[in-house]
N, C-alpha and C positions, 0 to 999 in steps of 0.2 A: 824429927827422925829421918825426915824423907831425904833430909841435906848429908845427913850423914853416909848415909847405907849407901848411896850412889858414890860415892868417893873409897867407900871402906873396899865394897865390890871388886870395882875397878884395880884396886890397889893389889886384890888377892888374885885377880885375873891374869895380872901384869906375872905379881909374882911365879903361880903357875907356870903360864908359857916361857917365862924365862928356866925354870928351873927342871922343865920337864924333859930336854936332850940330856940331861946325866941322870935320871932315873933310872933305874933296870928293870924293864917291862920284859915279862915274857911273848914273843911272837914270833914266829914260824917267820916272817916276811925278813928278808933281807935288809931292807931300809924300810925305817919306820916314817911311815909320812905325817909328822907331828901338827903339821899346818894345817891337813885335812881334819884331824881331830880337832880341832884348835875351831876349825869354821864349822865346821858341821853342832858343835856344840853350840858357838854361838848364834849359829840359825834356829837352831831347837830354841834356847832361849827367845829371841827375838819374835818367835812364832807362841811362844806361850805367853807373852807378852799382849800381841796382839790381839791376840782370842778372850782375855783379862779385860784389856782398851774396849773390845767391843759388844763384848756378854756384861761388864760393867752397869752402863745405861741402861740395858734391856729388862736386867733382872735384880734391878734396882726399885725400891719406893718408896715415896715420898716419907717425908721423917712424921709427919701425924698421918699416915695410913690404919692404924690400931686403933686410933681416939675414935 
């Protein structure tokens, strides 16, 4: 599953930012700064991520904890 969804992701990532300067977003701004949404997203990701990577081990237990 794991080989998959990193590839499928990616795939729908690309698509996105490709496709998202001809959408029509409502905004008051002038020029829309599509790159900044574009990182700022993927740093939110990359930081839920990390918080996953590292609460993981913590609050994890061993697989006969119950017995």
């Amino acid at each position: 599953m794991k080989r998959i969804m990193t590839p499928l992701l990616l795939t729908a990532l690309a698509i996105v930012v490709v496709i998202d300067p001809w959408l029509h977003h409502h905004t008051p701004l002038p020029a829309q700064p599509v790159g900044l949404f574009v990182l700022v997203s993927l740093g939110g990701c990359l930081l839920c991520v990390a918080i996953a990577v590292v609460l993981a081990p913590l609050l994890s237990r061993r697989e006969d904890y119950y017995d």
